[in-house]
Backbone as XML, in Angstrom:
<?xml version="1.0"?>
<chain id="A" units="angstrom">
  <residue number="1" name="UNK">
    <atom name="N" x="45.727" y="66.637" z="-118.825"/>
    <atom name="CA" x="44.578" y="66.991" z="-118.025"/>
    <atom name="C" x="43.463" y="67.477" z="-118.950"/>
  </residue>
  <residue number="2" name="UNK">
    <atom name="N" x="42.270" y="66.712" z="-118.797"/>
    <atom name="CA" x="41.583" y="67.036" z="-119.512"/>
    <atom name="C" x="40.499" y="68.724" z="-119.168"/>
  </residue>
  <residue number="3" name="UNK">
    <atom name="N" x="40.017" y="69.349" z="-120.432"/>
    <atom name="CA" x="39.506" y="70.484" z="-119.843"/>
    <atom name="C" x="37.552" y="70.225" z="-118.841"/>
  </residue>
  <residue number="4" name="UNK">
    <atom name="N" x="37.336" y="70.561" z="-118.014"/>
    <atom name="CA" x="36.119" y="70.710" z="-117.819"/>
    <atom name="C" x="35.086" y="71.008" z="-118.808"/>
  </residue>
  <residue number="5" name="UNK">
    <atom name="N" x="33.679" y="70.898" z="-118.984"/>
    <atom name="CA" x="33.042" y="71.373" z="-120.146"/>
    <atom name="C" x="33.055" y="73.068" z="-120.293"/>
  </residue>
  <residue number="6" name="UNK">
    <atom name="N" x="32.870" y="73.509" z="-118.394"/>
    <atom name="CA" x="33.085" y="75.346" z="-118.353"/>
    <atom name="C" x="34.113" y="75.896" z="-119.061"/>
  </residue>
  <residue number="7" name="UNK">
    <atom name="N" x="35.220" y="75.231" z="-118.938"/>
    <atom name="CA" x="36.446" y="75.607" z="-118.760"/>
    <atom name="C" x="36.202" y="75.871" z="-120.608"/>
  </residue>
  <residue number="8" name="UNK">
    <atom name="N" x="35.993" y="74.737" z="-121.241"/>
    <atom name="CA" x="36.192" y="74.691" z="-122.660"/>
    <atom name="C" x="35.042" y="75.925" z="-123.121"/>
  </residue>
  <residue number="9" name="UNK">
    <atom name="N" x="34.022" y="75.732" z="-122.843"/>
    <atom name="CA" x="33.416" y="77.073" z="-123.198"/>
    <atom name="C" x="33.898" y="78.170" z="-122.815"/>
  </residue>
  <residue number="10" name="UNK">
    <atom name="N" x="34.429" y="78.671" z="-122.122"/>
    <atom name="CA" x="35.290" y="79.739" z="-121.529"/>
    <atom name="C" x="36.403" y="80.461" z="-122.581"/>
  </residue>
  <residue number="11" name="UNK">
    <atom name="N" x="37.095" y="79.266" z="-123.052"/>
    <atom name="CA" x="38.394" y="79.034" z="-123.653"/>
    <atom name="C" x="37.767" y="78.936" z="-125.132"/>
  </residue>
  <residue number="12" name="UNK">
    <atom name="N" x="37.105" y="78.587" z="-125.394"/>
    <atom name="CA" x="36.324" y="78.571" z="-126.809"/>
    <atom name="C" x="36.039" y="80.339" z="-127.075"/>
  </residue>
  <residue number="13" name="UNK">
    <atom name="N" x="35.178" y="80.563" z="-126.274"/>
    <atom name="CA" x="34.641" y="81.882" z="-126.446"/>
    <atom name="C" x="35.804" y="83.061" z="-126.552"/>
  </residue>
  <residue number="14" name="UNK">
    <atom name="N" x="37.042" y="82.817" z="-125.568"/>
    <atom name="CA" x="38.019" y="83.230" z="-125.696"/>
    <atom name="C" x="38.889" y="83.123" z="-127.060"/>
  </residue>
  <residue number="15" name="UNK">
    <atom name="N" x="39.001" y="82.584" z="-127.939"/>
    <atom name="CA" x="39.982" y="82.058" z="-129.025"/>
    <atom name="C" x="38.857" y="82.607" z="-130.197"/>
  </residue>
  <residue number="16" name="UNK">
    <atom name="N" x="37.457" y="82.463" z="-129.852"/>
    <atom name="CA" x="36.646" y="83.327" z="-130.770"/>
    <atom name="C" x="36.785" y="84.535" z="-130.776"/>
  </residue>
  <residue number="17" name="UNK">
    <atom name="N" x="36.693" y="85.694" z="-129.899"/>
    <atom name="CA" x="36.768" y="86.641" z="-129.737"/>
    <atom name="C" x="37.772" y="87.437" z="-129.836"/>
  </residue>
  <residue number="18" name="UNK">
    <atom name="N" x="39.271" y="86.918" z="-129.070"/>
    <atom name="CA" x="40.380" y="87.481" z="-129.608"/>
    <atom name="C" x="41.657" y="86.236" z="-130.504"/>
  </residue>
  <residue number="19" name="UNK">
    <atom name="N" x="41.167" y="85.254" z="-130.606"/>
    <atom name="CA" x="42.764" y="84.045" z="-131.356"/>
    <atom name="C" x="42.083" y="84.026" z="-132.477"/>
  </residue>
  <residue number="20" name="UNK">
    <atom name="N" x="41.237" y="84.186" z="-132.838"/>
    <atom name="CA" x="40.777" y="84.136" z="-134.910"/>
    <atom name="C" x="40.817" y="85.387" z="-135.202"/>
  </residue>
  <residue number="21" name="UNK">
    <atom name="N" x="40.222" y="87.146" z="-134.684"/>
    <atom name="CA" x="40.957" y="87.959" z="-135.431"/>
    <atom name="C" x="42.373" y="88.066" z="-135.420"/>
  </residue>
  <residue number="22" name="UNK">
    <atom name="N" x="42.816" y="87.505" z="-134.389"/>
    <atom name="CA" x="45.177" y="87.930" z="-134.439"/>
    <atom name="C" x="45.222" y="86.964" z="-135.473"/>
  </residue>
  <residue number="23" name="UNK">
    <atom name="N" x="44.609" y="85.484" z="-135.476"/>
    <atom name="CA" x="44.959" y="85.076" z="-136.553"/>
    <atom name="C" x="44.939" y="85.102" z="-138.107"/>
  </residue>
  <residue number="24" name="UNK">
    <atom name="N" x="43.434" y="86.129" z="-138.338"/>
    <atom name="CA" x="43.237" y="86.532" z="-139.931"/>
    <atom name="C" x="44.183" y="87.535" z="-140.141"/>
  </residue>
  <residue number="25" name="UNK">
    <atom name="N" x="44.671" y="88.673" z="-139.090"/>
    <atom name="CA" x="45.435" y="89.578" z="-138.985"/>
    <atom name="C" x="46.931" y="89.200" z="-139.693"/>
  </residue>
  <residue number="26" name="UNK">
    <atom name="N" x="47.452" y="88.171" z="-138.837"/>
    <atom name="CA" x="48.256" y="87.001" z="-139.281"/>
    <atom name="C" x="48.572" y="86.949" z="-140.446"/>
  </residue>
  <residue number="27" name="UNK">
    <atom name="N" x="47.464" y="85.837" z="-140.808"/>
    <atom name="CA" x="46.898" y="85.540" z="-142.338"/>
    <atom name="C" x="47.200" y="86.403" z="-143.365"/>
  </residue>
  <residue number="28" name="UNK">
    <atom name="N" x="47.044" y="87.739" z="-143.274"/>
    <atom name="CA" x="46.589" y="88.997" z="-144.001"/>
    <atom name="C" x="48.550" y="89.388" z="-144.671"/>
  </residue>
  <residue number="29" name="UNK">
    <atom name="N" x="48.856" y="89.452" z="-143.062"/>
    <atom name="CA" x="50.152" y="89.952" z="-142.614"/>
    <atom name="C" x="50.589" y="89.160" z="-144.079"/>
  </residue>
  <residue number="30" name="UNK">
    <atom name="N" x="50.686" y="87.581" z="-143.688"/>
    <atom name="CA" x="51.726" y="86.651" z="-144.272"/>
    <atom name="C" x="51.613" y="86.823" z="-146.106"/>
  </residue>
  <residue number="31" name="UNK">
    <atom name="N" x="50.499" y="87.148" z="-146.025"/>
    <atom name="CA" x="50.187" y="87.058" z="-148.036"/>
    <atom name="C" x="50.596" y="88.278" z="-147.957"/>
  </residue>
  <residue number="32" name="UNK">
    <atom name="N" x="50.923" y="89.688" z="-147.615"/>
    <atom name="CA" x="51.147" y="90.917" z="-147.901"/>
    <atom name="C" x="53.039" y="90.403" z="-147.901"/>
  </residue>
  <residue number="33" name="UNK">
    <atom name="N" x="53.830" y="89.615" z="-146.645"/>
    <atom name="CA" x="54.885" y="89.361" z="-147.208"/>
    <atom name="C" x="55.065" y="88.709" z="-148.313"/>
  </residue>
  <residue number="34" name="UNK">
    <atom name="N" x="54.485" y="87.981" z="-148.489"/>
    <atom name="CA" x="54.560" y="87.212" z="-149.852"/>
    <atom name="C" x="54.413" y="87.736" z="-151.114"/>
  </residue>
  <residue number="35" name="UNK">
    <atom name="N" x="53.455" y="89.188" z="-150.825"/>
    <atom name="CA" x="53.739" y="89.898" z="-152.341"/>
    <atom name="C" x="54.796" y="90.640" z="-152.159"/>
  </residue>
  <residue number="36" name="UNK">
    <atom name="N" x="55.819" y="91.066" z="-151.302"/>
    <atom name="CA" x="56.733" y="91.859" z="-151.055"/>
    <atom name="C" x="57.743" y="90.781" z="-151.362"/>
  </residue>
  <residue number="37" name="UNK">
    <atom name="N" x="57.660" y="89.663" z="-151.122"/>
    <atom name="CA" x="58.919" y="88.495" z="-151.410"/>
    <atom name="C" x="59.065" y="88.704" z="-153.209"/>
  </residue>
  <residue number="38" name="UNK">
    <atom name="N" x="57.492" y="88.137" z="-153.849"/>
    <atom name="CA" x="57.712" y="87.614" z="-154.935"/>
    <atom name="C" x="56.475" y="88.057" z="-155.734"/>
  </residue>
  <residue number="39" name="UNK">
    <atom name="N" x="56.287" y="89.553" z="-155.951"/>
    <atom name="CA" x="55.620" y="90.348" z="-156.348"/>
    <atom name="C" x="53.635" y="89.732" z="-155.796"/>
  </residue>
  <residue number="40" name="UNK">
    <atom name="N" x="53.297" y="90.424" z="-156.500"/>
    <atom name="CA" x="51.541" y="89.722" z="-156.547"/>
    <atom name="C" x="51.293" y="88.458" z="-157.281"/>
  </residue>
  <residue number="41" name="UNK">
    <atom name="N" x="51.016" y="87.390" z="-156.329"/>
    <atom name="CA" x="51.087" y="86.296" z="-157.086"/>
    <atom name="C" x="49.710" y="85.646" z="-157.493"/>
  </residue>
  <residue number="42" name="UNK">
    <atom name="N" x="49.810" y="84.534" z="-158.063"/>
    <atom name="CA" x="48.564" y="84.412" z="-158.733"/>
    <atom name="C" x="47.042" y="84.349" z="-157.641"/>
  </residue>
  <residue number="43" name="UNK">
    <atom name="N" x="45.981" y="85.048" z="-158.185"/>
    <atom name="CA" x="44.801" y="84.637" z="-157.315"/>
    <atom name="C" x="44.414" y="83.422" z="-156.979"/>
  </residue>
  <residue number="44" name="UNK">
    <atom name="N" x="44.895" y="82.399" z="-157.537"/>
    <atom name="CA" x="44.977" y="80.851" z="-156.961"/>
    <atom name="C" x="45.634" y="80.347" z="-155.897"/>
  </residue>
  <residue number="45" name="UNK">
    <atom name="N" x="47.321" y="81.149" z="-156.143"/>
    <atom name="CA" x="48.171" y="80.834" z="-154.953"/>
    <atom name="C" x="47.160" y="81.485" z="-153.781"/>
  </residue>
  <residue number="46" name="UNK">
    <atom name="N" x="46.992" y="82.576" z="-153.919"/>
    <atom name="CA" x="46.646" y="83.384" z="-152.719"/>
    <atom name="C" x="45.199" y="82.724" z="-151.627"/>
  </residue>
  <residue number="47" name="UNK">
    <atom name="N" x="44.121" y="82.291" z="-153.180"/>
    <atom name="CA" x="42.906" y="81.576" z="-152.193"/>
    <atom name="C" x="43.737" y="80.207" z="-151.700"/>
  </residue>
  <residue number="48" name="UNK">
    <atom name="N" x="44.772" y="79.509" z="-152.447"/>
    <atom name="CA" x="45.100" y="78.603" z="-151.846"/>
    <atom name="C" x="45.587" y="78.727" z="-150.310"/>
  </residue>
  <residue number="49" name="UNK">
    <atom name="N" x="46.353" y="79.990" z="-150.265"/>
    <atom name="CA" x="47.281" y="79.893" z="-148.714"/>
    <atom name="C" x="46.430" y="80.668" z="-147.841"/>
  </residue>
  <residue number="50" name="UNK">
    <atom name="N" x="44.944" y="81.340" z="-148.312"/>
    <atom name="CA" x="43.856" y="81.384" z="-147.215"/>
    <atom name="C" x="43.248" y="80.735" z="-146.771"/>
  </residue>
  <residue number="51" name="UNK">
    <atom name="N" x="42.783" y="79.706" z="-147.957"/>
    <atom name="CA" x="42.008" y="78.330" z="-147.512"/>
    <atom name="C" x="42.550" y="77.361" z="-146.499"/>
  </residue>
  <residue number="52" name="UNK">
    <atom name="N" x="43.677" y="77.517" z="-146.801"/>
    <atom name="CA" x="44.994" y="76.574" z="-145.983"/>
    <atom name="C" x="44.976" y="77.259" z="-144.481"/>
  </residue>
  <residue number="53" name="UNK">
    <atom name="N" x="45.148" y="78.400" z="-144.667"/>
    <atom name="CA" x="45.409" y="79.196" z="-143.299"/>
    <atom name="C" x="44.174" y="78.887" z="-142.525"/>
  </residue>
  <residue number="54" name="UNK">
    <atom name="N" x="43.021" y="78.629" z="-143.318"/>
    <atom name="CA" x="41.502" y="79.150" z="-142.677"/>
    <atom name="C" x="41.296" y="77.468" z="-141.945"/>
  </residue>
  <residue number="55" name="UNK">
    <atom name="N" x="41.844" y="76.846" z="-142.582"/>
    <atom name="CA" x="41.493" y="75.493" z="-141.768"/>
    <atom name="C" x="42.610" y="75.034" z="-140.878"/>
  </residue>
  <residue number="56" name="UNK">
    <atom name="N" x="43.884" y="75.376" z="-141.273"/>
    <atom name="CA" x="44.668" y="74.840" z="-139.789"/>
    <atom name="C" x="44.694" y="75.393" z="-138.826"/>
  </residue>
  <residue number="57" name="UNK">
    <atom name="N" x="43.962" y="76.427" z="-138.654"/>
    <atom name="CA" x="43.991" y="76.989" z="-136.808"/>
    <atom name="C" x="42.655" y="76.015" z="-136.317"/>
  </residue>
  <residue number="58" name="UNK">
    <atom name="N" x="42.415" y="75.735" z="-137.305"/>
    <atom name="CA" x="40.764" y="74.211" z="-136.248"/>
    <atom name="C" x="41.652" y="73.169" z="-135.677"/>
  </residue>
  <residue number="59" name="UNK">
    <atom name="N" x="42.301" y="72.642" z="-136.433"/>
    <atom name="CA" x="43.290" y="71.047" z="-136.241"/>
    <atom name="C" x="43.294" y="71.244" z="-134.730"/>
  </residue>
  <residue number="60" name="UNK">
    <atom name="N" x="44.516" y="72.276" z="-133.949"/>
    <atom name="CA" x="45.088" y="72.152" z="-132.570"/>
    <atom name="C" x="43.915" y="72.278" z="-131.836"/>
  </residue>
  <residue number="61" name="UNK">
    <atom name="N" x="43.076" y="73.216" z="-131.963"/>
    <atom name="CA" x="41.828" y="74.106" z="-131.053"/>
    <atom name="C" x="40.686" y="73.171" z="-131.216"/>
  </residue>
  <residue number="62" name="UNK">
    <atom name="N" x="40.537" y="71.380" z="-132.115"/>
    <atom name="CA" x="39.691" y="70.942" z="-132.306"/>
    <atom name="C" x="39.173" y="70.446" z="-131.020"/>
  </residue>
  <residue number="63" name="UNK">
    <atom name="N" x="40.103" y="69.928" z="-129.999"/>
    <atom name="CA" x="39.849" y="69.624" z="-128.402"/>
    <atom name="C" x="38.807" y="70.429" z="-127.584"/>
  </residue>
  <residue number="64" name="UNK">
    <atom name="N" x="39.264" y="71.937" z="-127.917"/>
    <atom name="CA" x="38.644" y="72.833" z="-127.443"/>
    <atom name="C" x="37.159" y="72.833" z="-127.643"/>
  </residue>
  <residue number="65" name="UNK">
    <atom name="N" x="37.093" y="72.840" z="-128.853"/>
    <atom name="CA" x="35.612" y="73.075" z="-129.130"/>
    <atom name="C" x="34.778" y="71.965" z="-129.418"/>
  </residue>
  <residue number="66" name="UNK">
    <atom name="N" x="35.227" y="70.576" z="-129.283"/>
    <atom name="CA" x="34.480" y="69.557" z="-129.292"/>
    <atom name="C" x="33.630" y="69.310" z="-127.858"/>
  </residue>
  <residue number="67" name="UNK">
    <atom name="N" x="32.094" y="69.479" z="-128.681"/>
    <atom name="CA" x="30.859" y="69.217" z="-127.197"/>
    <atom name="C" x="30.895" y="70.695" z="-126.822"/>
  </residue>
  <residue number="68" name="UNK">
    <atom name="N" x="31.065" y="71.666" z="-126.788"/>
    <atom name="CA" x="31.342" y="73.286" z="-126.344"/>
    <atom name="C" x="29.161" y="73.250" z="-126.808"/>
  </residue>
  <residue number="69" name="UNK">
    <atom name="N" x="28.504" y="73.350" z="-127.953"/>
    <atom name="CA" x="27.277" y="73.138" z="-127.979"/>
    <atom name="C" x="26.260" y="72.293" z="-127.337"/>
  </residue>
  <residue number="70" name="UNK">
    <atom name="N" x="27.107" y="71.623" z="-126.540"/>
    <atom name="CA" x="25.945" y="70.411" z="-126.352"/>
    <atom name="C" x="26.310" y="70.571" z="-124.405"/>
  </residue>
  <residue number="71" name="UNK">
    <atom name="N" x="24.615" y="70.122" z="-123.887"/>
    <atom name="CA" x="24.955" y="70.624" z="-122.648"/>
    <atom name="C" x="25.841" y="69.393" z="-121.238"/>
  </residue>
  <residue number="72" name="UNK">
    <atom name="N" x="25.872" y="70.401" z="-120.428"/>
    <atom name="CA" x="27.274" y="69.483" z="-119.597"/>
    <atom name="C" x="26.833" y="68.599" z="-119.332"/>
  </residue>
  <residue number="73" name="UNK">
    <atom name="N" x="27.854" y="67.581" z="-119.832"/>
    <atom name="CA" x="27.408" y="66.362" z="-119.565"/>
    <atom name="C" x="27.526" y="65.326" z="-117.987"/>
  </residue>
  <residue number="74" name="UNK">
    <atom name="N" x="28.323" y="66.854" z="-117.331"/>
    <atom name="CA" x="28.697" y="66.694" z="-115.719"/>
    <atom name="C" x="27.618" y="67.227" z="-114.884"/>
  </residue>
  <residue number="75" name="UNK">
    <atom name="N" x="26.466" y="67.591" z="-115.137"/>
    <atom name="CA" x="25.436" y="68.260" z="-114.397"/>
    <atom name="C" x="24.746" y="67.233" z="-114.553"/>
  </residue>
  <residue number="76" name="UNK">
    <atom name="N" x="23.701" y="67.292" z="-113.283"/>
    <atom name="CA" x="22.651" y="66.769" z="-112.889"/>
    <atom name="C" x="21.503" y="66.879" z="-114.006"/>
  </residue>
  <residue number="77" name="UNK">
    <atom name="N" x="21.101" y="66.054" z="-114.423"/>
    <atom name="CA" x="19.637" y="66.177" z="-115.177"/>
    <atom name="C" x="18.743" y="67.152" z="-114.478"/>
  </residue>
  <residue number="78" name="UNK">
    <atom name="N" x="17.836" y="67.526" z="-115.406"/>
    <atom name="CA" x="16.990" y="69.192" z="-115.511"/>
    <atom name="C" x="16.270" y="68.147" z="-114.319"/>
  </residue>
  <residue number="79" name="UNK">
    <atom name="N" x="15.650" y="67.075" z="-114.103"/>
    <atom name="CA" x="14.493" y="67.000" z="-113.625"/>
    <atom name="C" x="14.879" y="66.885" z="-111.778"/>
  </residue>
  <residue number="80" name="UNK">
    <atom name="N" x="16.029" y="66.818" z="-111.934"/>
    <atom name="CA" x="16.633" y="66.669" z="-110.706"/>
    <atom name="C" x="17.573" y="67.772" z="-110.118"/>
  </residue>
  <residue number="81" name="UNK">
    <atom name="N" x="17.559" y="68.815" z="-110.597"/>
    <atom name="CA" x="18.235" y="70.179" z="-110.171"/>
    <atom name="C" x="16.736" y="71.146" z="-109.134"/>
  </residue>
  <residue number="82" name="UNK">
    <atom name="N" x="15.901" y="70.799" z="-109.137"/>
    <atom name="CA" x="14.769" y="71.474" z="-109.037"/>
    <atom name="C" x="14.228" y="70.672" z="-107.774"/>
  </residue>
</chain>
């Protein structure tokens, strides 16, 4: 089922506001185990598994936010609402 354009702005604004800070939180969490696994590891590993982290929460949520800027394309034209 596909989402409405409301619905996706809704759900967009939602995943902005609270699903990207739980997820840097996350993020933060997982490299702090990782120096507890296998001491402080190199500043390369580390930008690597942020950079990594920072782009796969887009992949699933890309549905979501595709067209979320651009206006509904289910409404009546401006010249005809009036």
């Amino acid at each position: 089922m596909a989402l409405s354009h409301k619905a996706k702005r809704r759900w967009s604004l939602f995943i902005l506001i609270f699903g990207v800070p739980i997820y840097i939180v996350m993020a933060v969490t997982l490299i702090d185990l990782l120096r507890d696994v296998m001491g402080r590891p190199s500043i390369l590993i580390e930008l690597g598994v942020f950079v990594l982290l920072g782009v796969l929460w887009a992949f699933p949520l890309k549905a979501v936010f595709k067209g979320v800027g651009q206006a509904d394309p289910n409404a009546p034209p401006e010249d005809e609402q009036h």
